[in-house]
MIDOSE-1310 file (N, C-alpha, C; in nm, 2 decimals, decimal comma, always signed):
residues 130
xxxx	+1,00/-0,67/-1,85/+1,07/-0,76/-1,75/+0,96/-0,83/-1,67; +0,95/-0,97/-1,65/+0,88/-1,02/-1,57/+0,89/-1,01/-1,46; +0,74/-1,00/-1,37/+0,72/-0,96/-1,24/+0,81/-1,12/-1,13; +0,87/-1,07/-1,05/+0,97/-1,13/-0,96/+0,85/-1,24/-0,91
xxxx	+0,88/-1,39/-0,86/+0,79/-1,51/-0,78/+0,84/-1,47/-0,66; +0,71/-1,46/-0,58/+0,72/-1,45/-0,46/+0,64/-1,57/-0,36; +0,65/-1,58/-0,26/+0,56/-1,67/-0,15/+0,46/-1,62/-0,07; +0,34/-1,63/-0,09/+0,27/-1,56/-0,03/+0,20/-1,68/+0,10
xxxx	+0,11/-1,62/+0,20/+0,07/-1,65/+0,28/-0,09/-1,64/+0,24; -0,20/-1,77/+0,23/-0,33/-1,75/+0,18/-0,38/-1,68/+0,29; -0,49/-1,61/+0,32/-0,58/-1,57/+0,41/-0,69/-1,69/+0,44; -0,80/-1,69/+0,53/-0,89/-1,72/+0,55/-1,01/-1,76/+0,45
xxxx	-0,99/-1,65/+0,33/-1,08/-1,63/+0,19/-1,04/-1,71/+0,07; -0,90/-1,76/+0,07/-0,84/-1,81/+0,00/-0,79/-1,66/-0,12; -0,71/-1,56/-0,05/-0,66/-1,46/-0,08/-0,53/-1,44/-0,01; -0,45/-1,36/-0,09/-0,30/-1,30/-0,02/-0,35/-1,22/+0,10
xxxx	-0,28/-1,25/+0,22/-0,27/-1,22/+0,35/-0,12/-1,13/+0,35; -0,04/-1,22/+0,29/+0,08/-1,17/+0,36/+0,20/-1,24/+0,24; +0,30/-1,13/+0,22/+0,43/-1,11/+0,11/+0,53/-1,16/+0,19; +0,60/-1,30/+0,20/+0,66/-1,29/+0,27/+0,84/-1,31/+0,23
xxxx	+0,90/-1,19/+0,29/+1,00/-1,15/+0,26/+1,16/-1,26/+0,27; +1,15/-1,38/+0,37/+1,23/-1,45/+0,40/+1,18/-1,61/+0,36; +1,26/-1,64/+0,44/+1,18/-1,83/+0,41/+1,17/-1,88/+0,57; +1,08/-1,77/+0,60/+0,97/-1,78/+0,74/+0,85/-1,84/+0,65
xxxx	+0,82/-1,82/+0,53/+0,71/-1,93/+0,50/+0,72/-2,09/+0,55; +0,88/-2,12/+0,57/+0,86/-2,21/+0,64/+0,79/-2,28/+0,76; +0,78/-2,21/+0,84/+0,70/-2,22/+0,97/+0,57/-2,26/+0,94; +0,48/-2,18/+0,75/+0,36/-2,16/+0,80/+0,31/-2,34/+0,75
xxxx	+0,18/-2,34/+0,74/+0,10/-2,46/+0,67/+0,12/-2,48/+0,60; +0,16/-2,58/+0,51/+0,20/-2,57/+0,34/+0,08/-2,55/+0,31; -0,02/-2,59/+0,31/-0,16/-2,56/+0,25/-0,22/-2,43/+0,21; -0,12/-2,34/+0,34/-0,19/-2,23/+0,31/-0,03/-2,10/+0,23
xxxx	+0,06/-2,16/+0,17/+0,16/-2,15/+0,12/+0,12/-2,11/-0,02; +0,16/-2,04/-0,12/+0,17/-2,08/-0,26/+0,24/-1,95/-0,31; +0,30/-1,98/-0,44/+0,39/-1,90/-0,55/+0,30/-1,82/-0,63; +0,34/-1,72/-0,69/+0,28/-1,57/-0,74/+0,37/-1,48/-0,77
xxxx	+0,32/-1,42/-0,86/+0,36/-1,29/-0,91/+0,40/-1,23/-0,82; +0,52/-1,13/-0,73/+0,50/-1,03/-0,68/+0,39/-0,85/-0,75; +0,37/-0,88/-0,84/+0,24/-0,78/-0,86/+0,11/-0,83/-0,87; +0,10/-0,95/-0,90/-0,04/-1,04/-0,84/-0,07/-1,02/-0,71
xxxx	+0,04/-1,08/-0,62/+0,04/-1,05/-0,50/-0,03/-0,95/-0,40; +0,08/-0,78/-0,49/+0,05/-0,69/-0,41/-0,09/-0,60/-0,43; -0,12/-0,69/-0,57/-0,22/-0,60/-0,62/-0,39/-0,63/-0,55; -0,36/-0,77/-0,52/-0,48/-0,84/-0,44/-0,45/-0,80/-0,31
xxxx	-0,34/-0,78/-0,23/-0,33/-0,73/-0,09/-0,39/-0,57/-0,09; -0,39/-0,49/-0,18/-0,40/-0,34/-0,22/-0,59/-0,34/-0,23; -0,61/-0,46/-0,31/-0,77/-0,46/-0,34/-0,81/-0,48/-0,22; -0,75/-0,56/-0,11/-0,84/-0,59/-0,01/-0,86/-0,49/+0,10
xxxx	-0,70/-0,44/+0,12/-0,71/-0,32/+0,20/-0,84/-0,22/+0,14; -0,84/-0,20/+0,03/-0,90/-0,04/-0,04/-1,09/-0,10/+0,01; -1,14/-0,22/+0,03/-1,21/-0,32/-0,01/-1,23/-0,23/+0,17; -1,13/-0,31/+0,25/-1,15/-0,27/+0,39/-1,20/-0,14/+0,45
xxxx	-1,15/-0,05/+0,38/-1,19/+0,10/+0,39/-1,37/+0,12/+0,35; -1,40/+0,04/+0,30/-1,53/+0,11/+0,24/-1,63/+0,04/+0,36; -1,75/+0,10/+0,32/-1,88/+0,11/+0,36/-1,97/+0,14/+0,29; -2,12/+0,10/+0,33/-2,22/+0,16/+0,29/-2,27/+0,32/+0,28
xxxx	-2,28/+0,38/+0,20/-2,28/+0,55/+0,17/-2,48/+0,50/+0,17; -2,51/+0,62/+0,28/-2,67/+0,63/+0,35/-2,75/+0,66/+0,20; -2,69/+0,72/+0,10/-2,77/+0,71/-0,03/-2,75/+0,61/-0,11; -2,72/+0,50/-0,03/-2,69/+0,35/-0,15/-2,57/+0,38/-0,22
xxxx	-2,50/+0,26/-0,23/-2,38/+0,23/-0,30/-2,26/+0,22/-0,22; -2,14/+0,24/-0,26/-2,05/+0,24/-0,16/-1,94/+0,35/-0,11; -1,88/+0,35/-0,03/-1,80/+0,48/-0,02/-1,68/+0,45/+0,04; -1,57/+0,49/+0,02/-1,42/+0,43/+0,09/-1,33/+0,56/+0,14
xxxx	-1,32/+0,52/+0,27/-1,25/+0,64/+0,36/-1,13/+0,64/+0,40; -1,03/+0,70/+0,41/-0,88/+0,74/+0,44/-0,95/+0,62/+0,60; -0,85/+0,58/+0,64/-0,82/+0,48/+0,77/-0,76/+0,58/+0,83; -0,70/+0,70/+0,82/-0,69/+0,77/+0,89/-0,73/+0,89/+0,97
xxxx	-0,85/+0,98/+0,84/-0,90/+1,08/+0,86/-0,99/+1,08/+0,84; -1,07/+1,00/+0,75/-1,20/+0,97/+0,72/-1,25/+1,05/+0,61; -1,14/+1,10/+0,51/-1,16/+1,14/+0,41/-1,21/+1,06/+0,30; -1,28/+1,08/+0,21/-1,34/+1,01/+0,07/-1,22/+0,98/-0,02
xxxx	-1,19/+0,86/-0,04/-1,13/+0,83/-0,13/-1,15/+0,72/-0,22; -1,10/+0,71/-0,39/-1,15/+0,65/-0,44/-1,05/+0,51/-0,51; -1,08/+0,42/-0,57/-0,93/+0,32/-0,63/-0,82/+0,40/-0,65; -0,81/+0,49/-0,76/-0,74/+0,63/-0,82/-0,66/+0,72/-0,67
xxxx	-0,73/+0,73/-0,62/-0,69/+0,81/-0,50/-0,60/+0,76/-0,38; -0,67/+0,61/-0,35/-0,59/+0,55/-0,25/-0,46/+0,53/-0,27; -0,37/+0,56/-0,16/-0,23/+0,54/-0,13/-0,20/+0,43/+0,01; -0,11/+0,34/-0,05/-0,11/+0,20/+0,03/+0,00/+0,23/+0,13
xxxx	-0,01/+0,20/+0,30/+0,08/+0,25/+0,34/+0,08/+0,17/+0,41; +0,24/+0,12/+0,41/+0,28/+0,03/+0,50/+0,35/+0,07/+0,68; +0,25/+0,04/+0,80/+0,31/+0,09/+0,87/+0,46/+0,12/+0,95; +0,49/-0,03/+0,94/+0,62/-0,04/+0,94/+0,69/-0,09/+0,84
xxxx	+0,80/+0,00/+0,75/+0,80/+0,00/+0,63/+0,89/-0,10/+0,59; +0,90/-0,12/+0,48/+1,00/-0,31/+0,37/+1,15/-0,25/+0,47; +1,16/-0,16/+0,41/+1,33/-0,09/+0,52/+1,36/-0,12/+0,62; +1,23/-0,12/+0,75/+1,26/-0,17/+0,87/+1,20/-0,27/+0,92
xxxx	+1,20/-0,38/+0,83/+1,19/-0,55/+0,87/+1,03/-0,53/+0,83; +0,95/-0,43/+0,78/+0,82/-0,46/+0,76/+0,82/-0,52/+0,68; +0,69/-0,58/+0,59/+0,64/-0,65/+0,51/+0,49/-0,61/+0,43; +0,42/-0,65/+0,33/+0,32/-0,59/+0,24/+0,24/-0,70/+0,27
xxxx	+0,13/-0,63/+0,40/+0,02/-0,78/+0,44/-0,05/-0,68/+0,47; -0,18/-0,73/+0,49/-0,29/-0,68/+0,52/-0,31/-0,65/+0,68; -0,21/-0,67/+0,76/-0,25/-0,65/+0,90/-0,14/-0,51/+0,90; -0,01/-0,50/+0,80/+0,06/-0,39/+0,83/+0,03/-0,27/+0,74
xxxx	-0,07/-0,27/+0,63/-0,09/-0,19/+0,52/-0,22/-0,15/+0,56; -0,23/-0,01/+0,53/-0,34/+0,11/+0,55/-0,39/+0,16/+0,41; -0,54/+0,17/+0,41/-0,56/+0,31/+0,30/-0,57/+0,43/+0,36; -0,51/+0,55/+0,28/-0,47/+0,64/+0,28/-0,50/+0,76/+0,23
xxxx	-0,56/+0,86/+0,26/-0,56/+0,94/+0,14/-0,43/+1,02/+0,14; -0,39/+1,14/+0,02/-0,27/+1,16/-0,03/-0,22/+1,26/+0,07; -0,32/+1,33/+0,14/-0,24/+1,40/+0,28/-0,20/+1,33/+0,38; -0,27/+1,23/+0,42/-0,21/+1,18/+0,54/-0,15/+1,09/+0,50
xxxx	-0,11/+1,04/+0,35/+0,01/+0,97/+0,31/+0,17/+1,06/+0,29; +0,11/+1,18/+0,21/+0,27/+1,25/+0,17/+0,26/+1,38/+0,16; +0,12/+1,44/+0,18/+0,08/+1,53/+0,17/+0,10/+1,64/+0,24; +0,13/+1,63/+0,34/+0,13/+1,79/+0,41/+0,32/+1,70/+0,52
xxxx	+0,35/+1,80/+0,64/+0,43/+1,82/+0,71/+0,37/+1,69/+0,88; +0,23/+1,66/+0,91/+0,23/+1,52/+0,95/+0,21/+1,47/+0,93; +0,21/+1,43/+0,80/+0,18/+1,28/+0,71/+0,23/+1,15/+0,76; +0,21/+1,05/+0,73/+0,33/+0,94/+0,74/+0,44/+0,95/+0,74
xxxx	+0,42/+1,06/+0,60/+0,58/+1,03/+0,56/+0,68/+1,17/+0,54; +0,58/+1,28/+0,62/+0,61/+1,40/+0,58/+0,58/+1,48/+0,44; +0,61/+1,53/+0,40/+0,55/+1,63/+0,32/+0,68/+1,62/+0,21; +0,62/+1,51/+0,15/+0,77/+1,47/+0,00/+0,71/+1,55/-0,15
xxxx	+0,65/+1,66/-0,10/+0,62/+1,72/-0,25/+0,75/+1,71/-0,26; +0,72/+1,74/-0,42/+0,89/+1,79/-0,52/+0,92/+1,92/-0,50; +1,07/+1,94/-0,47/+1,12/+2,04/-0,48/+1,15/+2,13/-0,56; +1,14/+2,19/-0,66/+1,21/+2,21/-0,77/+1,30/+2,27/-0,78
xxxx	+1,40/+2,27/-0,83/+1,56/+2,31/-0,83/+1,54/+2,47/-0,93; +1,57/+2,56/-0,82/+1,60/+2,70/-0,91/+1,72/+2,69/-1,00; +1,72/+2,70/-1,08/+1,76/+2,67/-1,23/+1,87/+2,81/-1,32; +1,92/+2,88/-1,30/+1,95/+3,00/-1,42/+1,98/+2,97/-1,55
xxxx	+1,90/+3,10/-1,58/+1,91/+3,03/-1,74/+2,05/+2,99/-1,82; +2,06/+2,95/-1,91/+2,18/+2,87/-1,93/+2,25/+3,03/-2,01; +2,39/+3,06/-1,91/+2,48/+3,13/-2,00/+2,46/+3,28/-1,90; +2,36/+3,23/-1,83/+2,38/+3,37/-1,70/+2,47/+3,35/-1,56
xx	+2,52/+3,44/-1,53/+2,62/+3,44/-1,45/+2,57/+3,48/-1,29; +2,47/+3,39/-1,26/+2,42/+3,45/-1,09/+2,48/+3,37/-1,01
């Protein structure tokens, strides 16, 4: 299934700044307006945030930290987190999206989002009577 066209908002860089959910694009500059993939989109907002977390690591090269805890995280690892989330009028832009690592995304009981491990459903075996 093809990825949904969405309207994005360019940045400063000539990059996605901001997904925007209504036709409030109308307000902005047309210039800085243009059409996209919604996975184009979010995937460039995702690189830039993950892009934003990093730094220089004192043995050369680079290193990228939870925005929250300052834990090491890597492309693989980062979790994108929207502060105020698509459900409550938020949006997928770089001023409302965090990197994350997986605890202080979903991982434990103060996470963002609380602690969504899976539950698993105790189960009896089929044909027992508990």
């Amino acid at each position: 299934m093809p990825s949904k066209i969405v309207r994005v908002l360019m940045g400063q860089n000539g990059r996605a700044e901001k997904i925007f959910r209504d036709k409030s694009w109308l307000d902005s500059p047309v210039e800085r307006v243009y059409q996209t993939t919604k996975k184009e989109a979010v995937a460039d907002i995702r690189e830039q945030v993950y892009e934003r977390c990093g730094g220089d690591s004192p043995a050369g090269g680079e290193i990228h930290e939870c925005e929250e805890c300052g834990r090491r995280i890597t492309w693989d690892t980062m979790e994108m987190h929207e502060k105020i989330p698509k459900g409550k009028h938020g949006e997928v832009s770089l001023e409302n999206c965090v990197a994350l690592c997986h605890l202080c995304h979903t991982g434990s009981a103060d996470s963002a989002h609380g602690n969504r491990r899976w539950q698993t459903a105790k189960l009896s075996p089929e044909g027992s009577n508990d």
